[in-house]
MITORLUM-716943 format. One record per residue: residue in three letters; z, x, y of N, C-alpha, C in turn. Coordinates in steps of 0.05 Angstrom, whole numbers, padded with zeros to 5 digits, always signed. Example, Ala and Ser with C-alpha at 12.3 -4.5 7.8 and 13.67 -1.06 7.14 Angstrom:
MITORLUM-716943
ALA+00156+00264-00114+00156+00246-00090+00156+00264-00066;SER+00142+00257-00045+00143+00273-00021+00157+00258+00001;
end
This chain:
MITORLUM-716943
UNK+00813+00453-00182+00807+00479-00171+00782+00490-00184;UNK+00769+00511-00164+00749+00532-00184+00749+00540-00210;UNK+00736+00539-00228+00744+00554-00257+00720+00574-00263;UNK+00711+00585-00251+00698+00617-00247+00672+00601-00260;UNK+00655+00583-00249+00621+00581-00257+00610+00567-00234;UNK+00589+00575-00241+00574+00589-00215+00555+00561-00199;UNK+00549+00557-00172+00541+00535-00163+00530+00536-00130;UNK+00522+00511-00128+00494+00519-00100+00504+00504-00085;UNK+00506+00521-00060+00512+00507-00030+00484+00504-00018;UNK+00477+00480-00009+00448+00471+00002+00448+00459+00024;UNK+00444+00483+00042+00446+00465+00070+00420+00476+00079;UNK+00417+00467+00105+00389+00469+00122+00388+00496+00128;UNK+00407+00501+00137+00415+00535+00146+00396+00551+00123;UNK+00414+00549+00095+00394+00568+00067+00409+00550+00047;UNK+00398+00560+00030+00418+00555-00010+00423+00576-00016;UNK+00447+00573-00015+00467+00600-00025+00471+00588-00054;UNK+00468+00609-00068+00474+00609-00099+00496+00630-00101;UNK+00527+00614-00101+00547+00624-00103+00558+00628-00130;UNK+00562+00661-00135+00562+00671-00158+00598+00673-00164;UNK+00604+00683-00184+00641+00685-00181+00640+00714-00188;UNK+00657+00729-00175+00657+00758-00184+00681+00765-00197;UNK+00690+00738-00208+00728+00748-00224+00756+00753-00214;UNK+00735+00752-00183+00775+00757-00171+00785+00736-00151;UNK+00775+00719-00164+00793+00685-00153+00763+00692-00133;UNK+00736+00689-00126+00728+00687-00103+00692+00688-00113;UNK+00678+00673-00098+00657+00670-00096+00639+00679-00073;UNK+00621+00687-00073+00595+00700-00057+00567+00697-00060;UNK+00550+00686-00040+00526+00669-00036+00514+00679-00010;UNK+00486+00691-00021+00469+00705+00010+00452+00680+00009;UNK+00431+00681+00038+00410+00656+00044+00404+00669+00069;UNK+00385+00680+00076+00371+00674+00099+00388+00693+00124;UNK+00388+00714+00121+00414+00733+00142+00438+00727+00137;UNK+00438+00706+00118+00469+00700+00119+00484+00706+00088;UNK+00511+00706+00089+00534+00717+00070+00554+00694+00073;UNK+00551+00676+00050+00582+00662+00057+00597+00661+00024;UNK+00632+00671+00032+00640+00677+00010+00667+00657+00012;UNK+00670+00647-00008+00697+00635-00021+00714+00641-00036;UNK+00741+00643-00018+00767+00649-00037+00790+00632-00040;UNK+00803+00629-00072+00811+00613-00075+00846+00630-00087;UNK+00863+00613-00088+00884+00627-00098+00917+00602-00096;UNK+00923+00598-00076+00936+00577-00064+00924+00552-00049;UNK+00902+00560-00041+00878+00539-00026+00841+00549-00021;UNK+00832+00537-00013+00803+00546-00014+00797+00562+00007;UNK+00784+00577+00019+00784+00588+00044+00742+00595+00052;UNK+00737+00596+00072+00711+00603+00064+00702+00618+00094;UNK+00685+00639+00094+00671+00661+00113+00650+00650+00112;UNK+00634+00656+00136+00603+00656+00138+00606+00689+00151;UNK+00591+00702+00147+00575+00735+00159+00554+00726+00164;UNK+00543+00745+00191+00504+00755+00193+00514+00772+00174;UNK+00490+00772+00156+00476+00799+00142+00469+00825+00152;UNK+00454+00812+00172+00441+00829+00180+00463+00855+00210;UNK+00480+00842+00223+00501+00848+00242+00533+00852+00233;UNK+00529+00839+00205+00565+00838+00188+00576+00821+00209;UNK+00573+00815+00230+00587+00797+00244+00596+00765+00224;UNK+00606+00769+00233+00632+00748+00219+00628+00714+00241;UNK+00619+00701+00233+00612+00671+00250+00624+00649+00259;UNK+00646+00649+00228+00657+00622+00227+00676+00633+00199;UNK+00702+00618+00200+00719+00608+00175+00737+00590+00178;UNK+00747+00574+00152+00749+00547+00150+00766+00540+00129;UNK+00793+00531+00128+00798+00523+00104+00792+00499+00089;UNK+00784+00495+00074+00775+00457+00055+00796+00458+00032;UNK+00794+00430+00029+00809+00413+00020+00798+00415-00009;UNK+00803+00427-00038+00789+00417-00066+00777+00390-00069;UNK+00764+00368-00076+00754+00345-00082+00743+00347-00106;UNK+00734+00366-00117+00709+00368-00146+00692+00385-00122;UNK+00677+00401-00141+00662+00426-00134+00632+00401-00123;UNK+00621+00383-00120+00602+00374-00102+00613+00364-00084;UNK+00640+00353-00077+00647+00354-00055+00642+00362-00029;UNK+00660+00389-00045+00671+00422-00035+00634+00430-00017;UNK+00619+00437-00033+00598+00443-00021+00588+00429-00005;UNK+00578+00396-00011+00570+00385+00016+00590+00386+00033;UNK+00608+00397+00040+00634+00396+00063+00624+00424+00065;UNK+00621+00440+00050+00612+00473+00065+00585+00474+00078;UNK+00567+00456+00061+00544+00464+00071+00541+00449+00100;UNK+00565+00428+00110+00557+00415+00135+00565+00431+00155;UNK+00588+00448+00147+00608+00467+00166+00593+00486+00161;UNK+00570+00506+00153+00554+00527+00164+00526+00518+00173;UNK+00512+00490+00166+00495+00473+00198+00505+00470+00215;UNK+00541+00462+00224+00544+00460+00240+00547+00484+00264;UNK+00555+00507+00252+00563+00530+00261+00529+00542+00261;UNK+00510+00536+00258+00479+00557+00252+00460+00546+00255;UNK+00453+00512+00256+00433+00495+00261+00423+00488+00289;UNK+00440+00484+00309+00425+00480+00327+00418+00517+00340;UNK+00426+00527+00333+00424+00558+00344+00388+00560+00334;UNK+00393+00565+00306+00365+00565+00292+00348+00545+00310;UNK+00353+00522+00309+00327+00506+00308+00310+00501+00343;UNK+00337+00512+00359+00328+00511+00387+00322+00536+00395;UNK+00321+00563+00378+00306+00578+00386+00281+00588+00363;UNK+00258+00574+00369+00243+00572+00354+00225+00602+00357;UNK+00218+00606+00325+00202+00625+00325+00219+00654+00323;UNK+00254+00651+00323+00263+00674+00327+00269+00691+00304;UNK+00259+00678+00288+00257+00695+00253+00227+00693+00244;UNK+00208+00695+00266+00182+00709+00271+00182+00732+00248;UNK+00162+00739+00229+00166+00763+00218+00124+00766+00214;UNK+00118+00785+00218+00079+00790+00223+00070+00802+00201;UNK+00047+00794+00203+00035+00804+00173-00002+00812+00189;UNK-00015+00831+00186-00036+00850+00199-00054+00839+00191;UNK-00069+00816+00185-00100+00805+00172-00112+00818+00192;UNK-00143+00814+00172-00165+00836+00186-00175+00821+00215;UNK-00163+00791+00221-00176+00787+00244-00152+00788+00267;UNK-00132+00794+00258-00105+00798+00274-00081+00788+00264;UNK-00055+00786+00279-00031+00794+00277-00030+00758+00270;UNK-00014+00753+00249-00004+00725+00232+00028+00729+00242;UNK+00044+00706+00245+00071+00706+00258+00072+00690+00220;UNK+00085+00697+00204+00106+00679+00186+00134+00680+00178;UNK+00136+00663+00168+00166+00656+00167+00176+00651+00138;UNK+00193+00664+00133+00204+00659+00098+00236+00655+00093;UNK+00232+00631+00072+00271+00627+00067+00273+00628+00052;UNK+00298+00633+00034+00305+00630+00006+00289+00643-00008;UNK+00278+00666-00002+00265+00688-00025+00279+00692-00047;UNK+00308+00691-00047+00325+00698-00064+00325+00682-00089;UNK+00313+00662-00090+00299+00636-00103+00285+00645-00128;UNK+00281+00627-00154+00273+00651-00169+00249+00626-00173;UNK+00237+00605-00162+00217+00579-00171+00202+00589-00151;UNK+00173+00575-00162+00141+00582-00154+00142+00581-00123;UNK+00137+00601-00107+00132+00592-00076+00118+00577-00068;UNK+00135+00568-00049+00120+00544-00034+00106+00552-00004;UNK+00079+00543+00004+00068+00546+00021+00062+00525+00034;UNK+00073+00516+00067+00066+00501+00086+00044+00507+00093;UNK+00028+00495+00106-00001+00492+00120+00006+00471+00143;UNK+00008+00480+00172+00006+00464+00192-00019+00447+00203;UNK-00026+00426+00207-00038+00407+00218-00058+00427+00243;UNK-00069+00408+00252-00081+00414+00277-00112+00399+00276;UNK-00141+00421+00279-00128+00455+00275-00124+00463+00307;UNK-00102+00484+00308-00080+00486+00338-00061+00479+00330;UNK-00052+00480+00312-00025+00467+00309-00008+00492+00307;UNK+00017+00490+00298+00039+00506+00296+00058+00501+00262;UNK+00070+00525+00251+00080+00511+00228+00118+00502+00245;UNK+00120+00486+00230+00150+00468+00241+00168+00478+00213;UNK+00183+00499+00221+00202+00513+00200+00227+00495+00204;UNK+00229+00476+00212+00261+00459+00217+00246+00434+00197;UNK+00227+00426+00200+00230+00405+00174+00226+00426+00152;UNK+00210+00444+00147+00209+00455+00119+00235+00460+00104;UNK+00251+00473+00118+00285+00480+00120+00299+00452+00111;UNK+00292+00428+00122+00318+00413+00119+00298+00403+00094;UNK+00281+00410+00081+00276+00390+00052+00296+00408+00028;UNK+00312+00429+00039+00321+00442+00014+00322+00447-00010;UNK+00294+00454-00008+00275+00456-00035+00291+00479-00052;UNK+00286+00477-00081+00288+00510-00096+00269+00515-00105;UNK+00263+00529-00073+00238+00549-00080+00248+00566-00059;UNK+00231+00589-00071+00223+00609-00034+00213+00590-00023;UNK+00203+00588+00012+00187+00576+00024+00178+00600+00041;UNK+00156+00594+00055+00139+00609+00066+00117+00588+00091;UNK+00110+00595+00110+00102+00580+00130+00088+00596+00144;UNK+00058+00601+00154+00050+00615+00182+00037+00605+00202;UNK+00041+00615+00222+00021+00607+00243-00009+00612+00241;UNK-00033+00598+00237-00063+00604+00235-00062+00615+00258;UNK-00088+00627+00252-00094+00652+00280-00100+00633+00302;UNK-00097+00642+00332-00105+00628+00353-00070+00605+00359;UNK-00065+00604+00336-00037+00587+00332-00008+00595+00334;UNK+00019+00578+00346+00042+00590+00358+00051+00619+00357;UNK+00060+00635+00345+00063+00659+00345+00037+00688+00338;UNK+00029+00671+00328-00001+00692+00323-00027+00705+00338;UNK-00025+00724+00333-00050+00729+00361-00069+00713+00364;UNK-00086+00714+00391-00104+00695+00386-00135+00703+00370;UNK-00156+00686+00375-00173+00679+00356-00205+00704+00371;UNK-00202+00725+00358-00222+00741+00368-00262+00716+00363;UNK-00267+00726+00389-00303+00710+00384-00291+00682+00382;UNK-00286+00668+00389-00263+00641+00382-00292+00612+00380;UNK-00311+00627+00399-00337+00611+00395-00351+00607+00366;UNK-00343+00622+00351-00360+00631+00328-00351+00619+00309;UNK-00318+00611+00311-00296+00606+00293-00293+00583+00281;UNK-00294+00584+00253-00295+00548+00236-00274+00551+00217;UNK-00272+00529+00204-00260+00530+00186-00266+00542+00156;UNK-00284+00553+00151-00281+00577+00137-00267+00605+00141;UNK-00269+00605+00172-00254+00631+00174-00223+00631+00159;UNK-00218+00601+00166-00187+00601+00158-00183+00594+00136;UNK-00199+00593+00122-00195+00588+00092-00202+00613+00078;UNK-00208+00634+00090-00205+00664+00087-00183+00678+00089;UNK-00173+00664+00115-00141+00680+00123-00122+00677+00099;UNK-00134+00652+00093-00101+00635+00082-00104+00658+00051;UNK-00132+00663+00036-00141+00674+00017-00117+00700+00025;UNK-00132+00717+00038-00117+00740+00046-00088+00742+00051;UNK-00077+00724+00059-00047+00721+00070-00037+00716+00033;UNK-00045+00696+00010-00043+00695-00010-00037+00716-00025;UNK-00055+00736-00020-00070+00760-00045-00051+00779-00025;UNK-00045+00786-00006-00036+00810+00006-00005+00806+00006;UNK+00013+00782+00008+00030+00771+00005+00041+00772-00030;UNK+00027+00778-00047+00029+00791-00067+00038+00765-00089;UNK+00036+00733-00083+00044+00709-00095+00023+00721-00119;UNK+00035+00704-00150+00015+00705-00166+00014+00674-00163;UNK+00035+00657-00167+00021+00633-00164+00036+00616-00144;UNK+00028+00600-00121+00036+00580-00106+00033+00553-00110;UNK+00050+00528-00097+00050+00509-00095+00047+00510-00065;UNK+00017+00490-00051+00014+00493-00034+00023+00451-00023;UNK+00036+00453+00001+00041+00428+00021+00024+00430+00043;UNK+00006+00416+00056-00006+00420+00080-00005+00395+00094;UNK-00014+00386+00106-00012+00363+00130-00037+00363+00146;UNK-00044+00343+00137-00075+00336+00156-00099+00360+00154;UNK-00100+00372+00175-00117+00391+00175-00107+00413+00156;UNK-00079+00413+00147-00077+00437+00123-00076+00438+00101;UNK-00072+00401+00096-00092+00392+00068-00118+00402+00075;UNK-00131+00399+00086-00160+00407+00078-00158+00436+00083;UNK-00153+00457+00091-00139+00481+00089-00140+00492+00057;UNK-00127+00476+00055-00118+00475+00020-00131+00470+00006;UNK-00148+00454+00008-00171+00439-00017-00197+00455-00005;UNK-00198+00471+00016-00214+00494+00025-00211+00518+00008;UNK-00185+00528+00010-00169+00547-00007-00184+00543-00035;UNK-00169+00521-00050-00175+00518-00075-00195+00522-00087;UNK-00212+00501-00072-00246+00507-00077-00261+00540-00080;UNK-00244+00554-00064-00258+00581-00061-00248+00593-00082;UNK-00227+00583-00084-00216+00613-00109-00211+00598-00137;UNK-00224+00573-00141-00221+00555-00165-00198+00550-00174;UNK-00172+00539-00153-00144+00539-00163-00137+00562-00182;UNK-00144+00585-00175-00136+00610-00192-00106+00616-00194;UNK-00091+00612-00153-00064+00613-00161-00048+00600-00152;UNK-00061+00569-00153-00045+00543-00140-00037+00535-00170;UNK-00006+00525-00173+00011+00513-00194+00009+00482-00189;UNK+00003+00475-00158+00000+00446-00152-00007+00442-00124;UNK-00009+00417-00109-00012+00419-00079+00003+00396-00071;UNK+00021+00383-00052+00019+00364-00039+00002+00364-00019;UNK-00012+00341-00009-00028+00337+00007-00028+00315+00024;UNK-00014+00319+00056+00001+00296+00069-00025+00290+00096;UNK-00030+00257+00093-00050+00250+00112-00074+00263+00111;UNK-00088+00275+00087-00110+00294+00083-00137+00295+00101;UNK-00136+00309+00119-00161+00303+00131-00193+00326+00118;UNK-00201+00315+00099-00221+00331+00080-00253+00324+00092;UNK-00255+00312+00121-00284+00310+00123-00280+00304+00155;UNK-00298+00315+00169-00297+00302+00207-00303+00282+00203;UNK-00337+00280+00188-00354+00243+00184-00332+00223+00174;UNK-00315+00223+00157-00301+00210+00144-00275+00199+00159;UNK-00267+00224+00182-00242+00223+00198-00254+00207+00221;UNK-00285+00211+00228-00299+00188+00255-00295+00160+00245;UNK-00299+00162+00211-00304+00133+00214-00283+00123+00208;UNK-00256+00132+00200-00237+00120+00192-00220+00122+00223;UNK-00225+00136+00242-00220+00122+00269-00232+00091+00290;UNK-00255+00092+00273-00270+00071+00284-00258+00050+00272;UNK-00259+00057+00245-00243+00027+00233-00216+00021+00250;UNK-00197+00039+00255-00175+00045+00265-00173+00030+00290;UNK-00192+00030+00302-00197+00014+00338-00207-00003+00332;UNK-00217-00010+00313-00225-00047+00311-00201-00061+00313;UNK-00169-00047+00307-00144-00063+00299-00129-00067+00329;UNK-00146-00056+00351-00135-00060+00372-00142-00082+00393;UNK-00135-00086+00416-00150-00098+00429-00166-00094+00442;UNK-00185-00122+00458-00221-00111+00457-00208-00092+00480;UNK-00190-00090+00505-00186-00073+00529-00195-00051+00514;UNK-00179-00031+00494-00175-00020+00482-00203-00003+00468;UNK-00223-00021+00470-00250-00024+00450-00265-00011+00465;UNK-00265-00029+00484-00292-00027+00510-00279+00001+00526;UNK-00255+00006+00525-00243+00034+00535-00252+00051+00524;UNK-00259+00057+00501-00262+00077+00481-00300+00080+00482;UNK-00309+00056+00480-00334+00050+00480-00348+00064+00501;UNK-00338+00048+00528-00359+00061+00544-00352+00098+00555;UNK-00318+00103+00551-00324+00138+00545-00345+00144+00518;UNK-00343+00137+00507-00359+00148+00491-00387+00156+00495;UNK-00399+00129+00506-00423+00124+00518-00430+00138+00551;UNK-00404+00154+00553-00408+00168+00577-00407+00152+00611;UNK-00390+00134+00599-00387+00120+00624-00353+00115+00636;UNK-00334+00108+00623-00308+00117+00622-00305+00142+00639;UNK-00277+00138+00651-00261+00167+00659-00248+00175+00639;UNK-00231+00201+00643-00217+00210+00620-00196+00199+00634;UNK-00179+00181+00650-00168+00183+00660-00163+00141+00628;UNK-00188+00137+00630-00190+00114+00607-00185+00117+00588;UNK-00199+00144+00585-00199+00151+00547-00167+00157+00548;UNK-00153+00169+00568-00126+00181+00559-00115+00143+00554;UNK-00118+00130+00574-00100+00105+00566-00101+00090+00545;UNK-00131+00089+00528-00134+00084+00503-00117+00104+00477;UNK-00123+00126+00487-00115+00151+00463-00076+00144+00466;UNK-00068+00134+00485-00038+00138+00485-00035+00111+00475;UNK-00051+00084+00473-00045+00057+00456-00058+00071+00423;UNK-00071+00084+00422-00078+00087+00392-00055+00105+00384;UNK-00041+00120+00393-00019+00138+00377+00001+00127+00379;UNK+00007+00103+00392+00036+00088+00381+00027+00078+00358;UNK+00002+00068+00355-00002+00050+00321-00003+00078+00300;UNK-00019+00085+00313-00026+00104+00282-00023+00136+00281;UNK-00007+00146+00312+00007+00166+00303+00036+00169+00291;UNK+00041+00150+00307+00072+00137+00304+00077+00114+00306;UNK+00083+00092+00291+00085+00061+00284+00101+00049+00294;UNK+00120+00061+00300+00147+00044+00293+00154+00046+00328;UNK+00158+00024+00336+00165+00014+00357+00181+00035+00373;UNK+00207+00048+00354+00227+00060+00377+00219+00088+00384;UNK+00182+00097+00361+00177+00115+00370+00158+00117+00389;UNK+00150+00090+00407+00127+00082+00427+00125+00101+00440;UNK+00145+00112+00451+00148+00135+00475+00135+00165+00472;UNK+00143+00167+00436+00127+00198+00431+00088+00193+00426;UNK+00091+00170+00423+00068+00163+00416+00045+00163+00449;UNK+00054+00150+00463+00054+00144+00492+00038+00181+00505;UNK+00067+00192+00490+00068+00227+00510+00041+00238+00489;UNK+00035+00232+00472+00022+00247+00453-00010+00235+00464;UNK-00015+00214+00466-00044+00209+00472-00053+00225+00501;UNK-00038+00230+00521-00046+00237+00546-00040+00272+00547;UNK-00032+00285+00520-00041+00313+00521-00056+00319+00517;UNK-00068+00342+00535-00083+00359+00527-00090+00380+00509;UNK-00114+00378+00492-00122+00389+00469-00119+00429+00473;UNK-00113+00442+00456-00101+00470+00462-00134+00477+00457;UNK-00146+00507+00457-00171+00515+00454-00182+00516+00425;UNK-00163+00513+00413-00165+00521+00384-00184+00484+00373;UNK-00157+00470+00376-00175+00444+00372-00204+00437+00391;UNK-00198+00450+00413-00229+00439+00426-00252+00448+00408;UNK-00251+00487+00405-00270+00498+00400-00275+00491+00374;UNK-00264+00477+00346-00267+00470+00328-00271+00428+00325;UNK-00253+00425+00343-00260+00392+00324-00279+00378+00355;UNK-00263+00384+00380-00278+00378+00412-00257+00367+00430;UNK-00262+00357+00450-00247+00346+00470-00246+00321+00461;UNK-00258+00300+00455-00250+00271+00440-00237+00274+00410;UNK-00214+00258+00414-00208+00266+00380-00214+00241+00370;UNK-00228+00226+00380-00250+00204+00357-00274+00219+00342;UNK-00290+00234+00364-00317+00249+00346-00310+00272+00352;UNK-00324+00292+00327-00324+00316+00322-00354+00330+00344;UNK-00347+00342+00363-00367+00361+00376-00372+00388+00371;UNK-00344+00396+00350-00343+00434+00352-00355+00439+00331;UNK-00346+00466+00327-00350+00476+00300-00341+00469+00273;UNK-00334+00443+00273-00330+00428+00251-00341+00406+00247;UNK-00361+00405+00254-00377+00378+00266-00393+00376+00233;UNK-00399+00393+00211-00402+00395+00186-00384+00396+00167;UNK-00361+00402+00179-00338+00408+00164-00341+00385+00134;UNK-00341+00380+00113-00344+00361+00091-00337+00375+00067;UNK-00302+00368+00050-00301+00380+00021-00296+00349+00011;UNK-00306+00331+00018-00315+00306-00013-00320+00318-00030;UNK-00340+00330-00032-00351+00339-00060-00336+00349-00069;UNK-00319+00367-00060-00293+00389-00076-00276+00379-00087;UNK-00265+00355-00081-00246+00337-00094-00244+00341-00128;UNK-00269+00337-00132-00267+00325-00163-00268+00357-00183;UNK-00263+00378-00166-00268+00413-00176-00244+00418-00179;UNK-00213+00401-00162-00191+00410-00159-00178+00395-00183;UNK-00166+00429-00201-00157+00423-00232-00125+00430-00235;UNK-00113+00424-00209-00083+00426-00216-00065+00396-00201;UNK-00042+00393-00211-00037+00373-00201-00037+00373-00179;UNK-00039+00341-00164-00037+00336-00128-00015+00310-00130;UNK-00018+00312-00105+00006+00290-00098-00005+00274-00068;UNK-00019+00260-00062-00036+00262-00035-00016+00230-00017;UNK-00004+00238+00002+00013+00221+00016+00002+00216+00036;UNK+00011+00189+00056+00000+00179+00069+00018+00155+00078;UNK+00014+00150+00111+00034+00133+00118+00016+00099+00110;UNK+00032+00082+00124+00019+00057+00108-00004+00045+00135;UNK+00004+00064+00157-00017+00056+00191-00010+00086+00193;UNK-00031+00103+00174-00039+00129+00183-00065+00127+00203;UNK-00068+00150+00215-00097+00155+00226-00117+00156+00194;UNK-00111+00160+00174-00122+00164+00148-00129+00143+00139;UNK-00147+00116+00139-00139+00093+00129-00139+00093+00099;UNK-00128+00072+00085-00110+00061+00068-00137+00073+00041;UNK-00159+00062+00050-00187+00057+00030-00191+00088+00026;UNK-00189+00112+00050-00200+00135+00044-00184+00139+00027;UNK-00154+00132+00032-00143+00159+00018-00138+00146-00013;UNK-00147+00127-00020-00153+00115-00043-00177+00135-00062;UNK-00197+00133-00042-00220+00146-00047-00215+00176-00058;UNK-00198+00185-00036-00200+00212-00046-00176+00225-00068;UNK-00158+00209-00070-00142+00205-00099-00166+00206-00122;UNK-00176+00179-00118-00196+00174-00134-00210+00200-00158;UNK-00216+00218-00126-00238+00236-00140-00224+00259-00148;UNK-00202+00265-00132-00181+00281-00150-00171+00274-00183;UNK-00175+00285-00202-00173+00279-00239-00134+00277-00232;UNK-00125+00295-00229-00097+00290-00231-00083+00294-00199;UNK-00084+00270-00201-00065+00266-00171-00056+00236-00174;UNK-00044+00232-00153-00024+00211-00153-00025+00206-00113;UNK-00024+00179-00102-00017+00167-00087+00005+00155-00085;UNK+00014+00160-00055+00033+00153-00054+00037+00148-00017;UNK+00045+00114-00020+00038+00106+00020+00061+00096+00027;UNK+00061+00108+00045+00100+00111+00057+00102+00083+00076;UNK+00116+00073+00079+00115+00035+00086+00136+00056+00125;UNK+00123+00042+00137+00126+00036+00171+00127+00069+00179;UNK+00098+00080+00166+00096+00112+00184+00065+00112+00186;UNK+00066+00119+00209+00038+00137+00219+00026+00169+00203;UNK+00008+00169+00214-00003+00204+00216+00018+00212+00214;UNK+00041+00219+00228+00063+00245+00234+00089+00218+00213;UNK+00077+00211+00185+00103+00201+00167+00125+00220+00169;UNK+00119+00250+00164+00142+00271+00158+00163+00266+00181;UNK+00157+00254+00206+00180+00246+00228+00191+00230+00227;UNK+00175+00199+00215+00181+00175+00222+00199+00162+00190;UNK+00192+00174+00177+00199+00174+00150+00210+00192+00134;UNK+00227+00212+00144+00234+00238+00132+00240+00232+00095;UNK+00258+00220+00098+00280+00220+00069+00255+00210+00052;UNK+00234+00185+00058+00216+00181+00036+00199+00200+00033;UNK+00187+00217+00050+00176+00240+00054+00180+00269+00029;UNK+00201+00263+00031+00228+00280+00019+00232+00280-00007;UNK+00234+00245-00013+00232+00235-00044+00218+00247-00056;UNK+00192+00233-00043+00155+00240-00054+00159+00278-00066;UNK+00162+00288-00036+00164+00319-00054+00180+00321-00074;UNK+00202+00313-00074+00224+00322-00098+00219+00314-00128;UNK+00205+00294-00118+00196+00282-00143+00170+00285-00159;UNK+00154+00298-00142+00133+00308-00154+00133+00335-00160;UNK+00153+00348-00155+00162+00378-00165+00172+00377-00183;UNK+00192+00362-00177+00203+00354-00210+00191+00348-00234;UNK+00171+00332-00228+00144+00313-00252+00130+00349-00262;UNK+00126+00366-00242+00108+00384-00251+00114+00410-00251;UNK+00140+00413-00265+00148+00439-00258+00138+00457-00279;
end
């Protein structure tokens, strides 16, 4: 049975840090939610909204030893709160006023007392994905926003004008006004470089560390490590790519090339052919046109200079820079840019693409846990 000391329920839902208040019974907030345990003749357990007192779910369990007990609680309030959460996306939306407009973010486990953690979504157009951040059940706060022009956030005033400096401004501001003194920042592709944007400007003043997944830190560098990328295909494939390029191709070509290159190197693995397939023949949102272009082999936008090589070797806190083993990133860059990072570490995830965090979650997962751990 219970003997009144104190312990963490960690589910996707939140991490309740369930305290004992002395009268046979335990209580644990997370994320709108309240779930309390009482014990006396058997175990018994509530979930509440916080925010409504509504009452959700209760359950009696069986004792086993207190890690048991929790992974059996924490599956019975995902089961009762996870698909609710995760299929209505964006509905714990909360806005924050930057000077170029309205930011949609999202925060869990504030109640957390370790360094916050900051997502950086991909793109740039991308969206932040609060259902994988959630299921790494980190102890930390987490924190996630939409970049301007991006899923919940207004869009992008002058949008012509707009580079990636602007957003390495926001992220400054969203930092300093958000009141962090120091973060651990995670980004992905375009939010690694986000991040090593960030850093550079404010001299890791209040980064504690960064992961940095599939880093895309240069356009020139991202052209040519695509070109290498289509040499691994076939010549159909070559001369597809080639003569769009050269302005002779339909898009109707380039899409059938772009949907054979994202089964290899967005997504690898055979049983994911199909997302890979749907992913080459979409259409680019405005955000990516007006910044990287309509081909996502060459850079035409306002990032067509985009280049922090040089910044690499300025960034003075630890990194962690991941990468699948048939990324869009090839194997040599991201060597390279370890390289010029002083303290970082590589690390290449065996049968994942660009999008490893899908195809590879749990090793994904490791990598973070374990490099938080190394540097706390």
């Amino acid at each position: 049975m219970l003997y009144g000391y104190n312990f963490l329920i960690r589910s996707n839902t939140g991490i309740f840090r369930m305290t004992y208040n002395g009268e046979k019974k335990y209580q644990g907030e997370a994320n709108d939610f309240i779930c309390t345990i009482s014990y006396e003749k058997g175990i018994y357990a509530e979930l509440h909204s916080k925010s409504n007192s509504h009452n959700i779910g209760k359950k009696d369990f069986l004792y086993e030893g207190v890690e048991s007990l929790s992974k059996k609680i924490a599956d019975w309030i995902d089961n009762l709160c996870w698909n609710i959460l995760t299929k209505s996306v964006g509905i714990d939306a909360k806005y924050f006023d930057s000077k170029n407009g309205r930011l949609a973010y999202y925060e869990y486990n504030t109640h957390l007392k370790g360094t916050p953690i900051i997502f950086l979504h991909g793109g740039p157009g991308g969206n932040s994905n609060t259902t994988r951040a959630r299921s790494l059940k980190l102890n930390h706060p987490i924190y996630l926003y939409d970049q301007l022009g991006c899923g919940k956030s207004d869009p992008i005033p002058n949008i012509k004008s707009w580079c990636h400096t602007d957003y390495f401004n926001e992220l400054k501001e969203f930092v300093d006004k958000m009141g962090f003194r120091k973060i651990i920042i995670i980004g992905a592709s375009w939010g690694a470089g986000l991040a090593v944007g960030y850093a550079t400007m404010t001299n890791c003043e209040k980064i504690e560390s960064m992961i940095l997944l599939s880093p895309f830190f240069s356009s020139k560098k991202w052209t040519e490590d695509q070109i290498e990328n289509t040499r691994r295909l076939s010549d159909e494939y070559q001369k597809e790519i080639s003569d769009f390029n050269n302005g002779i191709g339909t898009i109707e070509n380039y899409k059938h090339f772009m949907s054979e290159y994202c089964t290899h190197f967005l997504f690898s693995q055979a049983c994911n052919r199909e997302n890979g397939l749907s992913a080459g023949t979409e259409e680019p949102n405005i955000v990516f046109k007006t910044l990287w272009g309509s081909n996502q082999m060459v850079c035409t936008g306002t990032m067509k200079n985009y280049n922090l090589i040089d910044s690499l070797s300025k960034i003075n806190v630890p990194v962690q820079i991941m990468v699948g083993d048939s990324d869009e990133v090839t194997l040599k860059t991201a060597k390279l840019y370890s390289n010029l990072i002083h303290n970082s570490e590589l690390k290449i995830v065996k049968d994942a693409g660009h999008a490893l965090s899908f195809e590879q979650f749990e090793s994904y997962r490791n990598n973070i846990l374990s490099f938080l751990n190394d540097n706390r």
